[in-house]
C-alpha positions as CSV (number, residue, x, y, z in Angstrom):
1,X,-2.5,14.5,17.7
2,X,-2.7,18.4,17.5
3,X,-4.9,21.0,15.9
4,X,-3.4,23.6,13.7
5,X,-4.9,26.5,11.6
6,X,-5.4,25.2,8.1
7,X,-2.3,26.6,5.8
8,X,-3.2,28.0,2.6
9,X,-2.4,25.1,0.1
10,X,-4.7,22.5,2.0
11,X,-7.9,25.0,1.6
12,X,-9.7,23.0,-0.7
13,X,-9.6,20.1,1.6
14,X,-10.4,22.1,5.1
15,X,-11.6,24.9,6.2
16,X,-10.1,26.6,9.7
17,X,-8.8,24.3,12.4
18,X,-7.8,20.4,11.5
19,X,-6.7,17.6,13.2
20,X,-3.8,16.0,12.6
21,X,-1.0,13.6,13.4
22,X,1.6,14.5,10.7
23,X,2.6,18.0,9.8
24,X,0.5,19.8,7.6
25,X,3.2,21.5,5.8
26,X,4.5,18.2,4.8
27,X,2.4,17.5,2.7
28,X,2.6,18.3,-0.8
29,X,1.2,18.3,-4.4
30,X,2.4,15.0,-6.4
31,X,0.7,16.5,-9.3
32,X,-2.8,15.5,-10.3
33,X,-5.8,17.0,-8.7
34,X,-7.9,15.1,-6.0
35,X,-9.0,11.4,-8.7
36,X,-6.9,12.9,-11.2
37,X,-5.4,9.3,-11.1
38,X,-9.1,7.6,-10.7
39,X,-9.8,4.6,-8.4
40,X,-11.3,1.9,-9.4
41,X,-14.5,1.9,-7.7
42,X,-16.3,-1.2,-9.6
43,X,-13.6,-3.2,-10.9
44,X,-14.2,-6.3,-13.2
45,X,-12.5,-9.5,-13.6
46,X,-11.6,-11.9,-16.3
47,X,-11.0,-15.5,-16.6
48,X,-6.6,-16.2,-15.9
49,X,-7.2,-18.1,-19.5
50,X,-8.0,-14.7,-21.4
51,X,-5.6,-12.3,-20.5
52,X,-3.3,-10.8,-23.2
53,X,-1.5,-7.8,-21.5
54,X,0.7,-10.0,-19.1
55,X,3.8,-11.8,-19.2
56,X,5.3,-14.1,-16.6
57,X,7.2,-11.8,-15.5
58,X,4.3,-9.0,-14.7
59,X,4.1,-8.4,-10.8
60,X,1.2,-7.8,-9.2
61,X,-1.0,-8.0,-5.9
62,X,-2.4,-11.6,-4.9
63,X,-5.4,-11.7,-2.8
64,X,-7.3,-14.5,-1.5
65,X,-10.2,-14.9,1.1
66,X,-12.4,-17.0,1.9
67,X,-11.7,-18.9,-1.1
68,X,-12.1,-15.8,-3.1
69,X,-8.8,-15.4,-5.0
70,X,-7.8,-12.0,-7.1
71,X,-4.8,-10.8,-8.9
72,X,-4.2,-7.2,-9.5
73,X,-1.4,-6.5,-11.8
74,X,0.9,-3.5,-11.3
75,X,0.4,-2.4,-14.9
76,X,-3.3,-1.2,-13.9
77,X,-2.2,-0.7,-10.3
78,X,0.1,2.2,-11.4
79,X,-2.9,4.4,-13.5
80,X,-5.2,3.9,-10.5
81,X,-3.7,3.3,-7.0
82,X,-6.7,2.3,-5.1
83,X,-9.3,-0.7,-6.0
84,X,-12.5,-0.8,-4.0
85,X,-13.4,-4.4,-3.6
86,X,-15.3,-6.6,-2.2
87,X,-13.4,-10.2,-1.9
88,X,-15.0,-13.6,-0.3
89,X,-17.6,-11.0,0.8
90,X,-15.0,-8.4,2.4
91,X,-15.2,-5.3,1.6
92,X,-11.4,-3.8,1.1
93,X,-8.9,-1.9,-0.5
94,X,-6.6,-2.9,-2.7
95,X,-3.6,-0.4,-3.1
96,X,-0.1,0.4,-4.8
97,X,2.1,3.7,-4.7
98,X,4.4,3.0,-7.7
99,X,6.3,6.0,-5.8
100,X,7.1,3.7,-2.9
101,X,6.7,0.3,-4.2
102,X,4.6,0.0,-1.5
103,X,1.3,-2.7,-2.2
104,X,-1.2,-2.4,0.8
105,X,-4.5,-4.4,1.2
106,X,-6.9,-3.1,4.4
107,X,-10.4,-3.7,5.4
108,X,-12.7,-0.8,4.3
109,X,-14.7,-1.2,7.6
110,X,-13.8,1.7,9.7
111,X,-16.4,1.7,13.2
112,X,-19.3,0.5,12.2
113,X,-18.9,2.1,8.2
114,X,-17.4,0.5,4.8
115,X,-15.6,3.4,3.5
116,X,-14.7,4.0,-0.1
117,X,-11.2,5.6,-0.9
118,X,-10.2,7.8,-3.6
119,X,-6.4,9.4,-4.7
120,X,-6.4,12.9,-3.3
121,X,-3.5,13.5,-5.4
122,X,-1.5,14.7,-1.8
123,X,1.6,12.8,-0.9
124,X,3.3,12.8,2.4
125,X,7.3,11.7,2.8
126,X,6.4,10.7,-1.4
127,X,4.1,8.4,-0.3
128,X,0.3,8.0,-1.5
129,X,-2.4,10.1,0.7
130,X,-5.9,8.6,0.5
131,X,-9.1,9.9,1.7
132,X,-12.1,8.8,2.5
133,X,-15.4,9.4,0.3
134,X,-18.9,10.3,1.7
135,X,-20.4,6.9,0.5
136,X,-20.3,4.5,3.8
137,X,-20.0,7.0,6.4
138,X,-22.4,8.4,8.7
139,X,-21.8,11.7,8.5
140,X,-24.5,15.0,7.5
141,X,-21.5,16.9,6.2
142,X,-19.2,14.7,4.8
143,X,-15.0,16.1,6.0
144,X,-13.1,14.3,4.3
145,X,-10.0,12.4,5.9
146,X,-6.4,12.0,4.7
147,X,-5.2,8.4,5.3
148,X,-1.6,7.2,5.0
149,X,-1.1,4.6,2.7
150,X,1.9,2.9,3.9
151,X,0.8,3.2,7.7
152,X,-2.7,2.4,7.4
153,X,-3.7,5.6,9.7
154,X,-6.1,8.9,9.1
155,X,-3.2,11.9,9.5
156,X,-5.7,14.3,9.1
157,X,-8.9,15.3,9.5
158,X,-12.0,14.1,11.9
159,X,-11.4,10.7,11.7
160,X,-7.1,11.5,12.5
161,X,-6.3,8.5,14.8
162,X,-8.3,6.0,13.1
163,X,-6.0,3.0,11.5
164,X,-7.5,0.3,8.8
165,X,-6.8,-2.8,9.3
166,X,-4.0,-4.7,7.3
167,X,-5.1,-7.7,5.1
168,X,-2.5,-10.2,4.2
169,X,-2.1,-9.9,0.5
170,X,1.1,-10.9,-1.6
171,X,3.5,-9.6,-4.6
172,X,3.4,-12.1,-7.2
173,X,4.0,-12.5,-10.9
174,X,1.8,-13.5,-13.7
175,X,3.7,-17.0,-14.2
176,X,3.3,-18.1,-11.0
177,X,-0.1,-17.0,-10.6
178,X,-1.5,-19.2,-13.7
179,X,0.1,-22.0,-12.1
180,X,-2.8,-21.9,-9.2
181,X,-6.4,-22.9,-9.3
182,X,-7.6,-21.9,-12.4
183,X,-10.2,-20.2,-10.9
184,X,-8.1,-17.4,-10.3
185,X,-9.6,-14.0,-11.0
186,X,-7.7,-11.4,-12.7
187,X,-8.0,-7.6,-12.6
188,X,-9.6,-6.1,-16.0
189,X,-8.2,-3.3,-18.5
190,X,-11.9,-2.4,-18.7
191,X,-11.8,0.3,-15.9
192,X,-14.2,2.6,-17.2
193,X,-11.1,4.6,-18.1
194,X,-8.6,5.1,-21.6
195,X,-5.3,3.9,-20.7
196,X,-3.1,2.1,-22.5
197,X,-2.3,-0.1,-19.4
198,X,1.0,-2.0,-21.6
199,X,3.0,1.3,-21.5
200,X,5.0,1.4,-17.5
201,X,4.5,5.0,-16.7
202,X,7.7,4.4,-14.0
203,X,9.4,2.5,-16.0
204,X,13.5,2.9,-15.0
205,X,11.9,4.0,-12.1
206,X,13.6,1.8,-9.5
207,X,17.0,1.4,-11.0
208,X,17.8,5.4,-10.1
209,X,18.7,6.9,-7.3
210,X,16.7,9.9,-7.6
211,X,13.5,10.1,-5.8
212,X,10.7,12.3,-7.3
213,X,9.8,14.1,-4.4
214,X,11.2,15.3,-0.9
215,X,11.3,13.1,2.5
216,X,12.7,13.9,5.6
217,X,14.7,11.2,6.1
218,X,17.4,9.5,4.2
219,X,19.7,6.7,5.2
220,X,22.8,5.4,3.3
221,X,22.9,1.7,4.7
222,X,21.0,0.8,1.5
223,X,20.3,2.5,-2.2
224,X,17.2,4.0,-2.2
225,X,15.5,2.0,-4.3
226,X,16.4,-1.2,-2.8
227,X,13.0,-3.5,-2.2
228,X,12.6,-4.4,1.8
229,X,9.6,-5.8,3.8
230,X,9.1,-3.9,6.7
231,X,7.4,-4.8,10.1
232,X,6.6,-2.9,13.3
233,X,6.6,-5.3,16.8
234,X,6.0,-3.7,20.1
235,X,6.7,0.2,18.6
236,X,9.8,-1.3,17.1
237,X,10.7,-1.0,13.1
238,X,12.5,-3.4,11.2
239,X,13.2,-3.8,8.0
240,X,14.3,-7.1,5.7
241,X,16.1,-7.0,2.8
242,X,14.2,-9.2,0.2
243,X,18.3,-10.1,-1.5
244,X,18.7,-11.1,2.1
245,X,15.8,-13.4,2.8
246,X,16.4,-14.8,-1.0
247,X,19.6,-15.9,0.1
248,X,18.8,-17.6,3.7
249,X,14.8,-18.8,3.1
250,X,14.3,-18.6,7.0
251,X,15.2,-16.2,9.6
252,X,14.4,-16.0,13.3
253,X,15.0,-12.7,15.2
254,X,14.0,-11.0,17.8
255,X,12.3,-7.5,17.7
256,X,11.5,-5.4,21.0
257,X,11.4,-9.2,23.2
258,X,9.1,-10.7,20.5
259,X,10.8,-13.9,18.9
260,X,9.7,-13.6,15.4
261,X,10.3,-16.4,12.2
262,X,10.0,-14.8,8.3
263,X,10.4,-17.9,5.6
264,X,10.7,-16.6,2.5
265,X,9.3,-19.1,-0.4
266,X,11.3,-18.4,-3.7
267,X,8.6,-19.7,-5.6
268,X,6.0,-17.6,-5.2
269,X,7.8,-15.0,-3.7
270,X,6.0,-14.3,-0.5
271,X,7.1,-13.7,2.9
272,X,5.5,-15.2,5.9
273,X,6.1,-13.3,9.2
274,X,5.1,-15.0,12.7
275,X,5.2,-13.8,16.0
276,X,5.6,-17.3,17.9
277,X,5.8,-15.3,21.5
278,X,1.8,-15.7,20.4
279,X,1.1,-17.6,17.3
280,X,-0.1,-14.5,15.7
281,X,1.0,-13.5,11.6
282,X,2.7,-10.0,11.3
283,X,1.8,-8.4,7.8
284,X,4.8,-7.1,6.2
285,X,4.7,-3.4,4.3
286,X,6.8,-4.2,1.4
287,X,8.7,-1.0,0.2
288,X,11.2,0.8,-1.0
289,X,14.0,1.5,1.5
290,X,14.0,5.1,1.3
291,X,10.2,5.1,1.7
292,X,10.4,3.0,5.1
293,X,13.3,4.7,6.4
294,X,10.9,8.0,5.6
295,X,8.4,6.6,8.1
296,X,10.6,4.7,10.4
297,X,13.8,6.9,10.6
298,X,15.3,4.7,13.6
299,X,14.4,1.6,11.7
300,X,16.4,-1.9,12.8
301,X,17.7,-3.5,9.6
302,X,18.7,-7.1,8.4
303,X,20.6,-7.1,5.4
């Protein structure tokens, strides 16, 4: 962590000296202003029976606790980024750069706070930069924080440091989702905001090799674009092909000394991750390549 001088195209954020673990002239523009692409800050649900701007095949995130079970399609996911939730009486956040392909759920509790995030419209190696709104936290002059989206942490600003804490959530698709409890909530197009959420705004997106916008880091083991789940044990990165893991269903490694076992169910396609050194589940990022290797230039891969 280090304080610099603010530079010139992050004074509408801060004023003078900021904190901050990432550098501050890597960040950039990704188009829209601060909620140009609008959260969605009191979302609504409808019954899994009723919904009409799905098929089968439409991905989304799954989320389920304490009984409490959402799904969040991608084709809303990718006008609004961030959903502010509260699910089996948790307060989180429920998030998706289409950039990355990266689908994040955290806790909103940071200290003793629930925080609501917005889209700052910054990005940082491409990747989505939240920050944090006044509502929630104790502050008399509310400074906003920038908070990586794929790392969980505040890069800058007072709360730099802080991290959120990862909730297991799962990619899924529509067809596999109506074949749950029919109880299942789903996400609705009634956001408060016009968008015609049936058009893909990325679509042929992930099938090119260009990326939109600059990283640091690039690494020809695997096409950008290629889908991995990623996983940091001990201060170690390693990524997993999904092609892989579609192909052998279980896999036990070892990562830093920590025996680890992913099982990949083709079903549902989710990925369980367990460190049995300790019994403990590991929450996979799932990504593009090029925006892990971004993050984690000396990642380990399995391909």
């Amino acid at each position: 962590m280090q304080t610099s001088l603010v530079p010139p195209h992050l004074r509408s954020w801060y004023a003078g000296n900021v904190r901050h673990t990432i550098p501050l002239d890597g960040i950039i523009s990704g188009g829209p202003p601060k909620d140009g692409i609008p959260s969605i800050d009191d979302p609504s649900f409808i019954s899994i029976h009723t919904v009409d701007f799905l098929d089968d095949d439409s991905p989304g995130v799954l989320l389920s606790i304490n009984g409490d079970t959402r799904f969040y399609p991608f084709a809303i996911l990718n006008w609004h980024e961030i959903v502010n939730d509260t699910v089996g009486g948790e307060p989180v956040a429920v998030t998706y750069c289409p950039l990355c392909a990266t689908a994040v759920t955290y806790s909103r509790k940071v200290s003793d706070s629930v925080v609501e995030f917005g889209v700052s419209g910054l990005l940082y190696q491409s990747n989505l930069l939240m920050y944090d709104r006044s509502k929630g936290l104790r502050q008399a002059v509310h400074v906003p924080s920038l908070w990586s989206q794929i790392t969980a942490q505040s890069v800058v600003g007072p709360l730099t440091g802080e991290e959120l804490d990862f909730v297991r959530s799962d990619i899924a698709r529509f067809g596999w989702v109506k074949t749950l409890d029919q109880s299942v909530k789903v996400l609705s197009t009634d956001t408060g905001h016009t968008r015609n959420y049936r058009v893909d705004p990325y679509a042929g997106y992930e099938d090119r090799t260009e990326i939109f916008f600059p990283v640091a880091t690039q690494d020809d083991r695997l096409h950008p674009k290629d889908f991995v789940y990623g996983i940091v044990v001990n201060g170690i990165a390693k990524a997993y092909t999904k092609s892989a893991l579609q192909e052998h269903l279980m896999v036990n490694d070892d990562i830093g000394g920590v025996s680890v076992r992913i099982e990949f169910d083709p079903s549902s396609e989710s990925l369980h991750i367990q460190n049995m050194n300790i019994g403990l589940e590991l929450i996979p990022i799932p990504a593009f390549w090029f925006s892990w290797v971004a993050q984690h230039p000396d990642t380990l891969l399995y391909q």
